[in-house]
N, C-alpha and C positions, 0 to 999 in steps of 0.2 A: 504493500500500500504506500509507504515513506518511497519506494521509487517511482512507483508512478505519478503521486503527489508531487515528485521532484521533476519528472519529463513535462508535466504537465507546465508546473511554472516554468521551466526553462522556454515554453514553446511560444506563452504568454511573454515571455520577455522581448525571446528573439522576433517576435513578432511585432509587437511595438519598438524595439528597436530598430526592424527595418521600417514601421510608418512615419518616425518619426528621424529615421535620415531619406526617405522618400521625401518629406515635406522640407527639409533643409534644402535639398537639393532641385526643387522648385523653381522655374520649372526644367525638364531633362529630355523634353522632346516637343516637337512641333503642340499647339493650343490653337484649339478651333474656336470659333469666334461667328456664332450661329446668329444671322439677321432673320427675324421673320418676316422680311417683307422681299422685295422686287430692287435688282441694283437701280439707281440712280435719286431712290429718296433719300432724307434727312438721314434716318440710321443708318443708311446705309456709307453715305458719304463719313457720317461720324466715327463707322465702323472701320472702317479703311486709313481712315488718318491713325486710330487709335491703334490701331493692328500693326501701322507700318514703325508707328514709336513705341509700344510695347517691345517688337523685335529687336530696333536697335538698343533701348535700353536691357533690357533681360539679357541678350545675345542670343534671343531663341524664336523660331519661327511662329507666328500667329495667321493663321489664315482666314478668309471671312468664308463663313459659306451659308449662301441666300438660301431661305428656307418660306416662301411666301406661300401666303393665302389662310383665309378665313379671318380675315381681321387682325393675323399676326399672333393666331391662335396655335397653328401647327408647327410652324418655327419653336413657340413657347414649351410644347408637349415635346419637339424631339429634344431642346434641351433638359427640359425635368428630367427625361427619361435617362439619359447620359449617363453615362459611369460616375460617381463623386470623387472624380481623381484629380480635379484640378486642370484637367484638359481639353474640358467642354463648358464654355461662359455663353448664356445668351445677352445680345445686344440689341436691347429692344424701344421699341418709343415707349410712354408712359399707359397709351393705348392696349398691351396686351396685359401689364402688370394691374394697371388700376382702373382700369374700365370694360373690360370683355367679362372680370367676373359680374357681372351688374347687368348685362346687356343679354346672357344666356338662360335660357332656366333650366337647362341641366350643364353646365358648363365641364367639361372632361380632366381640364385643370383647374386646382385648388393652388392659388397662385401663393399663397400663405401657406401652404404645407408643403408644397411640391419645388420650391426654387426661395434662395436664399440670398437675400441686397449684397451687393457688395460693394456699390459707389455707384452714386446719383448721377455721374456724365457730366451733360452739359445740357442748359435751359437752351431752349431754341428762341431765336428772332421769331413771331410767324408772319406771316403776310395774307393780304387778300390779293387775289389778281384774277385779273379780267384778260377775255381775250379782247384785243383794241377794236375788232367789229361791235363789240356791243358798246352801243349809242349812253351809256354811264360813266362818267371822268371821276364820281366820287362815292361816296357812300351812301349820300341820301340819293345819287338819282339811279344809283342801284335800287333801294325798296323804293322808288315813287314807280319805277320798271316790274316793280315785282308786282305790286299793290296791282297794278292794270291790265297783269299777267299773273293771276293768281297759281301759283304750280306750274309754272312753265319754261321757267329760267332755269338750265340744267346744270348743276355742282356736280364735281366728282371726287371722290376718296379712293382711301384704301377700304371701304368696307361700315359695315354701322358701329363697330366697336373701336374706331378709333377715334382719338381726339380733334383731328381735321373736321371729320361728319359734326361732332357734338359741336364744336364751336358754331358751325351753320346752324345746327339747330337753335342755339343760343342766340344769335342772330335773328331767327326769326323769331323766337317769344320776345326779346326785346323790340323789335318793329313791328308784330301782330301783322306776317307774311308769310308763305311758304313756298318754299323753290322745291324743285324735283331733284331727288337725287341718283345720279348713276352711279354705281361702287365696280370697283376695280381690284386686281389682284394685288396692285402695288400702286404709287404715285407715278411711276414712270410709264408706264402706260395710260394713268389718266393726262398726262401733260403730252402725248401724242395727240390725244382728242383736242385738249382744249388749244394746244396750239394749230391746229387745222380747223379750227373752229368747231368742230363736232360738239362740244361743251363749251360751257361760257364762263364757268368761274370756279375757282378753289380757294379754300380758306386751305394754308399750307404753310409748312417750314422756309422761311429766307433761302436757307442753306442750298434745299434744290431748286428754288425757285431765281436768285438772284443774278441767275447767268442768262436770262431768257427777260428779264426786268431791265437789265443794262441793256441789252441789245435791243431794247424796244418790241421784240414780241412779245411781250405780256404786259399789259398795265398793272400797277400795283395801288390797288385804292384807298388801306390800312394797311399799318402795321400793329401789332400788340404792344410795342416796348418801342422807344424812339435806339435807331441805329444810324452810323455814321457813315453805311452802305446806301441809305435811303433816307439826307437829310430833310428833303421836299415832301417826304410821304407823311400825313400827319397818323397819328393813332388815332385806335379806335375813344380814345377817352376827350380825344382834342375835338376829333368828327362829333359830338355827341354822346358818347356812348360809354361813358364811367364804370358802368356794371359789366361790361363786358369781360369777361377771364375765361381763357379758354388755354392753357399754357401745353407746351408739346418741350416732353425730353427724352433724351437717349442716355437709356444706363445699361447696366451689367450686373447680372442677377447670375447663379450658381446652382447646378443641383442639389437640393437642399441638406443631405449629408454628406455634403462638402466640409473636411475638417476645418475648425473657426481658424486655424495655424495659415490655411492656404487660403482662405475667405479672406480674413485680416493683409498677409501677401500682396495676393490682387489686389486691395483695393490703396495700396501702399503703390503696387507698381502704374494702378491707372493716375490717379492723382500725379504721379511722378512724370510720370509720359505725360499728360496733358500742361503741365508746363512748360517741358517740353517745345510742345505743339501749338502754346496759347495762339502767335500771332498769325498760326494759319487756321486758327479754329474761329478767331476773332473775323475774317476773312472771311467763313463761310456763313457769318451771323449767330455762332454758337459762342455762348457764355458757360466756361468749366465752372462744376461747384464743387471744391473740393473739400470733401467730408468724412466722415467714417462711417462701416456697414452700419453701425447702432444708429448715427443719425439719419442714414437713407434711409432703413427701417423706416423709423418715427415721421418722418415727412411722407413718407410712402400712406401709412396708414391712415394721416386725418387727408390725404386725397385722396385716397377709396373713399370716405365718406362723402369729403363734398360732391364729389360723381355720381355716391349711389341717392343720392337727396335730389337731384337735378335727373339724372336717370327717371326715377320714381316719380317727381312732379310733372316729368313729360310724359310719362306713359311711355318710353322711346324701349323696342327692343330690339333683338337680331332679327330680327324679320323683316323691318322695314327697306 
């Protein structure tokens, strides 16, 4: 019995001794870096900058790999599912973590059990933009167009459970309007339409949007947040519109028994890479917030709530 009691701890040891020179040695081979949506939006551009300074800081390869559709739902589930080794991070908008759970009624991910914060990213610029055939230069002759066009001026997203669609909706309870919405597998297929005119307007991320704003195919009618990519564009609180909050971010969440050693790590080495990276992230209209997994936790949570209260008062679900 005293030898097998003795194999036994022995095995316990060597075991945790190698988990815990696995996690020293963090990381030891390429880290994928899961976008649930379509390349060319917001995450996805944040994913790619973050990816390429993760590498050169760590000295280890990071690769992104798009994972879209369902609202940035299936992207969310192949990372939960992931091994908890430290080698699979999702990179996701604020859309899959705190607004799909609200949006589904049987939702597949439990985004609180199933995926673990690890740094909050970076707050997005967002923007409104028009395509320039439509006859509105500003915000209000956007709804006096809707108001005379009830349901008929067409939005497009990634989907009803992202924060692009909710801001629209938000948009319309404060101007007592409704526009049609077309949903998409990602934003880079919706800004195929809208720039060919097929669609007429996206409430969206700066980031992908401000290459197509310089070059005059897109009118930009708001902004959320005043940037000094777009000093002439007023916000929505200068337009009118105070109440307006409709916020969009890219963070990086973890399969949830992911050790707190490599949790903590990561979110050491994003922070780190992102300043790095500030003056090209500033660039793309993204603002780093650098913080620890406890505080993205805590902000994560009172914004599920304010989603699911605005959710709830609209009646707004996946089916729309």
């Amino acid at each position: 019995m005293n030898e097998l009691l003795a194999t036994l701890a022995a095995v316990v040891i060597a075991s945790a001794t190698a988990n815990a020179h696995a996690q020293d040695n963090w990381p030891s081979r390429p880290v994928k870096l899961i976008v649930p949506s379509s390349p060319g939006g917001g995450t996805d551009v944040f994913a790619r900058l973050l990816a390429q300074s993760l590498s050169e800081t760590t000295k280890q390869s990071f690769i992104v790999e798009n994972r879209p559709g369902a609202s940035g739902n299936i992207g969310a589930q192949v990372a939960a599912a992931a091994a908890p080794d430290g080698y699979t991070f999702l990179v996701a908008a604020n859309a899959s973590i705190a607004i799909n759970p609200f949006m589904l009624k049987s939702p597949s991910l439990n985004v609180e059990r199933d995926l673990v914060p690890v740094a909050r990213g970076v707050m997005s610029v967002n923007v409104l933009v028009v395509n320039p055939t439509l006859p509105a230069k500003d915000l209000s002759e956007l709804v006096a167009l809707a108001k005379k066009q009830p349901a008929t001026l067409t939005f497009g997203s990634a989907g009803t459970g992202t924060s692009p669609y909710l801001g629209v909706r938000m948009m319309e309870e404060i101007a007592g309007v409704k526009f049609m919405h077309i949903p998409y597998k990602g934003v880079g297929p919706a800004y195929q339409d809208l720039l060919a005119g097929r669609l007429q307007f996206m409430y969206t991320d700066l980031a992908s949007a401000i290459s197509y704003v310089q070059s005059g195919k897109l009118n930009a009618l708001a902004v959320d947040r005043k940037t000094g990519l777009l000093p002439n564009v007023p916000t929505f609180a200068e337009a009118g519109w105070p109440k307006f909050d409709s916020p969009i971010s890219f963070s990086v969440l973890a399969p949830a028994k992911l050790p707190p050693a490599i949790v903590q790590r990561m979110a050491t080495e994003v922070n780190k890479a992102m300043k790095a990276i500030a003056p090209r992230l500033e660039q793309q209209a993204l603002v780093p917030v650098y913080d620890t997994p406890a505080d993205f936790d805590a902000s994560l949570r009172k914004e599920r709530a304010s989603w699911a209260t605005f959710i709830q008062r609209n009646g707004i679900t996946a089916d729309q």
